[in-house]
TORPA-4810 file (N, C-alpha, C, O; in nm, 3 decimals):
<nodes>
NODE_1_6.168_26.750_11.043_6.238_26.731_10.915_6.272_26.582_10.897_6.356_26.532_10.972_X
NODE_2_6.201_26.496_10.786_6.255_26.387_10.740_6.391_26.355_10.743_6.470_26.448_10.731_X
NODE_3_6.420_26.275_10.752_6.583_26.167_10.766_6.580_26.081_10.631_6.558_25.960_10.637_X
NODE_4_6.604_26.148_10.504_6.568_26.085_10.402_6.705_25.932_10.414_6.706_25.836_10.337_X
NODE_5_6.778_25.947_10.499_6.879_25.826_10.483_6.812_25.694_10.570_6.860_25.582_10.556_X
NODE_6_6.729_25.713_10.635_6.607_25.577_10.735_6.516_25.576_10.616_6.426_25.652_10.581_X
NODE_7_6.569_25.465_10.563_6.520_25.403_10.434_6.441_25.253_10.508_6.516_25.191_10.583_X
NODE_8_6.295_25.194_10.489_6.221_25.072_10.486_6.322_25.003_10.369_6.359_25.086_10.287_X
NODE_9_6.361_24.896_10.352_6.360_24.838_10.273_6.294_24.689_10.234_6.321_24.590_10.301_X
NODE_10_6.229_24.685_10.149_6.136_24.546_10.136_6.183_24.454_10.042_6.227_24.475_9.929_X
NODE_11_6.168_24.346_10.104_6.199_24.221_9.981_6.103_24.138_9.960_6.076_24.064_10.055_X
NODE_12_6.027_24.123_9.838_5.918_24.054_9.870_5.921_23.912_9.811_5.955_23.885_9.696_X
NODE_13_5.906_23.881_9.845_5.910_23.701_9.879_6.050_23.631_9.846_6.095_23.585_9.741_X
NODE_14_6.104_23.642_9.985_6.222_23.587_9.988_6.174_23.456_9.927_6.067_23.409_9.890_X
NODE_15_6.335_23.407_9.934_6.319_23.227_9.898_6.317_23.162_10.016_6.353_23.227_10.114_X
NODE_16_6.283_23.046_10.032_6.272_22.971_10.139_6.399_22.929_10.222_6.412_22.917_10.343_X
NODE_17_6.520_22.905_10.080_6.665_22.913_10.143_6.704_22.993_10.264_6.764_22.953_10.363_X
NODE_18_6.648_23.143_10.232_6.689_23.258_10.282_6.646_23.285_10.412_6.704_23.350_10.499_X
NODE_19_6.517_23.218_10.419_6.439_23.230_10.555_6.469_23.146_10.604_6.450_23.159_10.725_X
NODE_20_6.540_22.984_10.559_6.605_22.935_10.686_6.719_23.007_10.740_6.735_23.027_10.860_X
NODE_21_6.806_23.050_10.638_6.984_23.104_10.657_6.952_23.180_10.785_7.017_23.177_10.889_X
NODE_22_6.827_23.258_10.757_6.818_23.367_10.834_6.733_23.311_10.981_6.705_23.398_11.063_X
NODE_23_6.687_23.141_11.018_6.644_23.126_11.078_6.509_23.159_11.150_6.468_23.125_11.261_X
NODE_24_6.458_23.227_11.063_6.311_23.301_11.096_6.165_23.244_11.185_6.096_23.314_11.258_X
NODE_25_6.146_23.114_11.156_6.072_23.042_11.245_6.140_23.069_11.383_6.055_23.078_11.472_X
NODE_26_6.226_23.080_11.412_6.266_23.067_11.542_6.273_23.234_11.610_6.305_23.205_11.725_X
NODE_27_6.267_23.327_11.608_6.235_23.446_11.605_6.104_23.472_11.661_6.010_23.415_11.605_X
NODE_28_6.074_23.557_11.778_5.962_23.582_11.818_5.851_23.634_11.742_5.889_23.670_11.631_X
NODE_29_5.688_23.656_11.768_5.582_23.674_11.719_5.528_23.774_11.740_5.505_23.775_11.861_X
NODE_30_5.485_23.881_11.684_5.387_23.981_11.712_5.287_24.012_11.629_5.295_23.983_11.509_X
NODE_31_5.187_24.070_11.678_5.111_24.104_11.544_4.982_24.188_11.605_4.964_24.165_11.725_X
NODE_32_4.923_24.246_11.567_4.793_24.365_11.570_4.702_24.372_11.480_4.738_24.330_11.370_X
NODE_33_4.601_24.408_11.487_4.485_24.471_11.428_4.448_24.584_11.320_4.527_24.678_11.316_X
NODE_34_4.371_24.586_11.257_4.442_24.671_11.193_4.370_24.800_11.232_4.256_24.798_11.277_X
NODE_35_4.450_24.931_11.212_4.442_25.072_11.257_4.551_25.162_11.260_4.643_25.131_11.185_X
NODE_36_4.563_25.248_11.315_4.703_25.373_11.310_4.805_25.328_11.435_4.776_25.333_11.554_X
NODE_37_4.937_25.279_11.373_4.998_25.294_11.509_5.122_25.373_11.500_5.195_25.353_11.403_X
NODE_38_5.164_25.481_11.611_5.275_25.587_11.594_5.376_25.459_11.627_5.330_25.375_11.705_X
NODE_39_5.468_25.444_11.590_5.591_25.387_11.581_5.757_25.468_11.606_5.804_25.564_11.544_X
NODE_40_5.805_25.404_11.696_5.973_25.469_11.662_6.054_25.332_11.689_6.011_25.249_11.770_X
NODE_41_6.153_25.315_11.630_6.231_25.252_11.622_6.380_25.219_11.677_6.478_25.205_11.604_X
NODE_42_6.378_25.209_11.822_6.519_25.227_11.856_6.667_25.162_11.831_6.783_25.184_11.867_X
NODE_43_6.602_25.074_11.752_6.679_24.979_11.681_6.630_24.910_11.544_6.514_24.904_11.501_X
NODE_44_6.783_24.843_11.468_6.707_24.803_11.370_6.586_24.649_11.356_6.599_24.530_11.382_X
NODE_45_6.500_24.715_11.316_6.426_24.577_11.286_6.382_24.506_11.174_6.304_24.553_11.090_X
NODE_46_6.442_24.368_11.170_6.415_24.273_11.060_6.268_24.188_11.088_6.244_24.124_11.190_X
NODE_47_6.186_24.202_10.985_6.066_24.113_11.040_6.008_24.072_10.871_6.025_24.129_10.763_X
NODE_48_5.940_23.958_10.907_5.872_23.875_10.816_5.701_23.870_10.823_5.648_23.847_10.932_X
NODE_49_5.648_23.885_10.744_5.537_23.932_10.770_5.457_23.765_10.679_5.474_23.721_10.565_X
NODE_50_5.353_23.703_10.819_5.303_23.605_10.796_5.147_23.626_10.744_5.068_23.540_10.705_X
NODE_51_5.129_23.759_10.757_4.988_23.765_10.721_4.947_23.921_10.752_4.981_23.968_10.861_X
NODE_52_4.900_23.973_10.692_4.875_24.139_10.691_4.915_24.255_10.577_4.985_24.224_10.481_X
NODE_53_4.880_24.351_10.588_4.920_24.437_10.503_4.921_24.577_10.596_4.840_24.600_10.686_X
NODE_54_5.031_24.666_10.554_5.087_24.741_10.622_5.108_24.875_10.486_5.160_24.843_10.379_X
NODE_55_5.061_25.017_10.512_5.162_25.127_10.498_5.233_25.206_10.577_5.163_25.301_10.612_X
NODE_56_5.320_25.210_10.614_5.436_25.274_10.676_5.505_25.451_10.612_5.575_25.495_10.520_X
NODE_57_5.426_25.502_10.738_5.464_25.662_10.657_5.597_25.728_10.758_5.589_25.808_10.852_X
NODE_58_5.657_25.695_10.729_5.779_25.772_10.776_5.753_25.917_10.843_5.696_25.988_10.760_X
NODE_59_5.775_25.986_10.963_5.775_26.112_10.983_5.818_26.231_10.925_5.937_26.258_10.914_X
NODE_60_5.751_26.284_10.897_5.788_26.441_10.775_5.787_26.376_10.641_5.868_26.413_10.556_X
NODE_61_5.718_26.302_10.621_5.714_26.229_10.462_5.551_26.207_10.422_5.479_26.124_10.477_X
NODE_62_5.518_26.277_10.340_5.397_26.254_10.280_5.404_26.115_10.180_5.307_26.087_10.109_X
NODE_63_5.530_26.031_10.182_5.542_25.933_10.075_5.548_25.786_10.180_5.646_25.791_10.255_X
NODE_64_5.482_25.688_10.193_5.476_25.563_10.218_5.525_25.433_10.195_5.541_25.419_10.074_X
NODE_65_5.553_25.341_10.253_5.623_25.232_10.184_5.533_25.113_10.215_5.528_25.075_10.332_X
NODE_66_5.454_25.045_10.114_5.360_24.917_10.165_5.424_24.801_10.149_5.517_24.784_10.071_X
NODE_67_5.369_24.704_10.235_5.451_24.587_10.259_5.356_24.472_10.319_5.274_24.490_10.409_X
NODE_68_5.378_24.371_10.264_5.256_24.273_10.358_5.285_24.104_10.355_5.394_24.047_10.350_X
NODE_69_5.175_24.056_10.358_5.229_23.906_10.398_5.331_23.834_10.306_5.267_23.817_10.203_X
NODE_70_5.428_23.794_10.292_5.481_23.735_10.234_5.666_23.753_10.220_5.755_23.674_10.191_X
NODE_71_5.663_23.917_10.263_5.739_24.050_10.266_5.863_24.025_10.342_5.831_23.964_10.444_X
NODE_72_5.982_24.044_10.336_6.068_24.055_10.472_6.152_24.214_10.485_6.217_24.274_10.399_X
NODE_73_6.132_24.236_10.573_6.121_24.434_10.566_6.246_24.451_10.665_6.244_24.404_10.778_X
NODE_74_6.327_24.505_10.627_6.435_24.611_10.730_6.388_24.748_10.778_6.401_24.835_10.692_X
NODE_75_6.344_24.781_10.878_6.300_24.879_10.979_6.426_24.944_11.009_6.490_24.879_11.093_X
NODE_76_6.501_25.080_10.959_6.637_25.124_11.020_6.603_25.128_11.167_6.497_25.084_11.212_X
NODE_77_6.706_25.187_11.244_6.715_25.230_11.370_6.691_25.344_11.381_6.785_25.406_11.331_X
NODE_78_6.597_25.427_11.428_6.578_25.589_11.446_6.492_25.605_11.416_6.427_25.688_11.481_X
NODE_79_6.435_25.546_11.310_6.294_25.565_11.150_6.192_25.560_11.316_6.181_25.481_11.410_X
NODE_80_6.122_25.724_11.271_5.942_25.720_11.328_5.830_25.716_11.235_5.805_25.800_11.149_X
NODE_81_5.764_25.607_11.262_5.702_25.638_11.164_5.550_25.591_11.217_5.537_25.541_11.329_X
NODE_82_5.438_25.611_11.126_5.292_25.545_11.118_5.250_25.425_11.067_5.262_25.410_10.945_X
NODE_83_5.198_25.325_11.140_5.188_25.224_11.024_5.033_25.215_11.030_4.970_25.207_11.135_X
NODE_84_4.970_25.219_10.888_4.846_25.197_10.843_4.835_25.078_10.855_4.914_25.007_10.794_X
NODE_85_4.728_25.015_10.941_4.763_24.844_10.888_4.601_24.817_10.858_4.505_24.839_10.933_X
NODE_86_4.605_24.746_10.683_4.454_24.760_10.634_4.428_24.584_10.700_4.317_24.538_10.728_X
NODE_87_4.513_24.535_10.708_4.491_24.359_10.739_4.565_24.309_10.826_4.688_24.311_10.826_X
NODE_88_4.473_24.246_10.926_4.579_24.217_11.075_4.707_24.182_11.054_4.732_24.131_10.945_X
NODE_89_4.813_24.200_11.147_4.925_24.190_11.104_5.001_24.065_11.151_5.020_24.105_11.267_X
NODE_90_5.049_23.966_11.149_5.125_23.861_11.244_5.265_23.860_11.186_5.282_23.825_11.070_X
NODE_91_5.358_23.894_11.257_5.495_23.840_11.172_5.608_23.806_11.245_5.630_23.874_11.345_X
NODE_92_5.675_23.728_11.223_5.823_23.685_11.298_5.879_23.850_11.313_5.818_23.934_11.246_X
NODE_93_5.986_23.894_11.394_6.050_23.987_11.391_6.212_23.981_11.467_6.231_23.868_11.511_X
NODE_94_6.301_24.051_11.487_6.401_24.038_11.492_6.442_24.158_11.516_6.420_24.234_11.422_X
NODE_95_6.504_24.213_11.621_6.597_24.355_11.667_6.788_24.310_11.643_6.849_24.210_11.680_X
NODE_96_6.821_24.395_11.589_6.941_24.410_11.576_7.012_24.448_11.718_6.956_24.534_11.786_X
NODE_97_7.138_24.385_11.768_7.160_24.434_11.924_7.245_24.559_11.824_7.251_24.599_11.708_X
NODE_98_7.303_24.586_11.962_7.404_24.707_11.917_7.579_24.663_11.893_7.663_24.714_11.820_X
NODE_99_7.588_24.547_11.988_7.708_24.510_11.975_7.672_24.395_11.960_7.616_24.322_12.041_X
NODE_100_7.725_24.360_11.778_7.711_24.190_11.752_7.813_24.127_11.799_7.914_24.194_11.822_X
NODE_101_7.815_24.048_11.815_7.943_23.951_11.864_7.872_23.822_11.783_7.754_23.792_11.770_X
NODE_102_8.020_23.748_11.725_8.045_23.660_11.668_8.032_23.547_11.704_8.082_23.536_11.816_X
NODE_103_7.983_23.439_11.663_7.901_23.292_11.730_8.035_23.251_11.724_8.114_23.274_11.632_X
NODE_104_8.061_23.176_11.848_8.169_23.135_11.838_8.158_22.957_11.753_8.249_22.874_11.747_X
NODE_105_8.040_22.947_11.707_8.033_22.784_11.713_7.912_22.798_11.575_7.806_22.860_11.579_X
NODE_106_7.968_22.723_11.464_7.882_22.673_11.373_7.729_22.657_11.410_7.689_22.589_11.505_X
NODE_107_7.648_22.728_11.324_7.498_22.682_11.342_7.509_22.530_11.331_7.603_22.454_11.307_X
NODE_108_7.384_22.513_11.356_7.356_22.376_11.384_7.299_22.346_11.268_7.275_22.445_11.198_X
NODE_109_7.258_22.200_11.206_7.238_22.174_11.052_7.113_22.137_11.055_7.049_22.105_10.954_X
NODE_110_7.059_22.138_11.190_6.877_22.140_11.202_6.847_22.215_11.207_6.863_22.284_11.307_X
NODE_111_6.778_22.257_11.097_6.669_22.399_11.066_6.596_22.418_11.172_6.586_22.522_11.236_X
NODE_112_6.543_22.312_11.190_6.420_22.346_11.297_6.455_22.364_11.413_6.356_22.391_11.481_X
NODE_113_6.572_22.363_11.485_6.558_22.325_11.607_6.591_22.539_11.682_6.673_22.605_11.618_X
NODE_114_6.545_22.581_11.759_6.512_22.745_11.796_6.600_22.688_11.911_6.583_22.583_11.973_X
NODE_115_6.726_22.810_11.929_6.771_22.802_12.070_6.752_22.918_12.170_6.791_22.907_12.286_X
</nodes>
């Protein structure tokens, strides 16, 4: 039985502001081929998609959510799902921990610099 509340949500083409705020260059890399892959999600995942195209079928859902290069996608925590991928995939990504804790110390005002 579907979990109609593990909602994908997509934003497609953030602004550039947003992908620094959010630091995204600095965020690890993954990416695949394209074909069927079963997916579960034990956490939430934020990812940016640098190149690919993706449908994502949720378990017990005949309905899909597509998403692809340019895209920045929230993956809930729990969501199983399939991802169709018609175009290799490469994208920054990002897991949510479980217990955030608070930076104790101002980001730094260099974009670029990954700690």
């Amino acid at each position: 039985m579907a979990d109609n509340n593990l909602r994908i949500v997509v934003e497609r083409n953030p602004s550039e502001s947003k992908l620094s705020e959010l630091n995204i260059k600095c965020w690890p890399k993954w990416g695949c081929s394209p074909g069927k892959y079963q997916l579960k999600f034990d956490a939430e995942e934020t990812c940016y998609l640098l190149k690919g195209k993706v449908r994502a079928y949720p378990k017990g859902s005949s309905e899909f959510v597509e998403f692809g290069a340019g895209d920045l996608v929230i993956i809930p925590k729990g969501l199983s799902c399939t991802w169709d991928v018609s175009v290799a995939v490469d994208k920054h990504y990002k897991f949510e921990s479980s217990s955030p804790s608070p930076s104790p110390t101002p980001p730094s005002s260099s974009a670029s610099s990954c700690q």
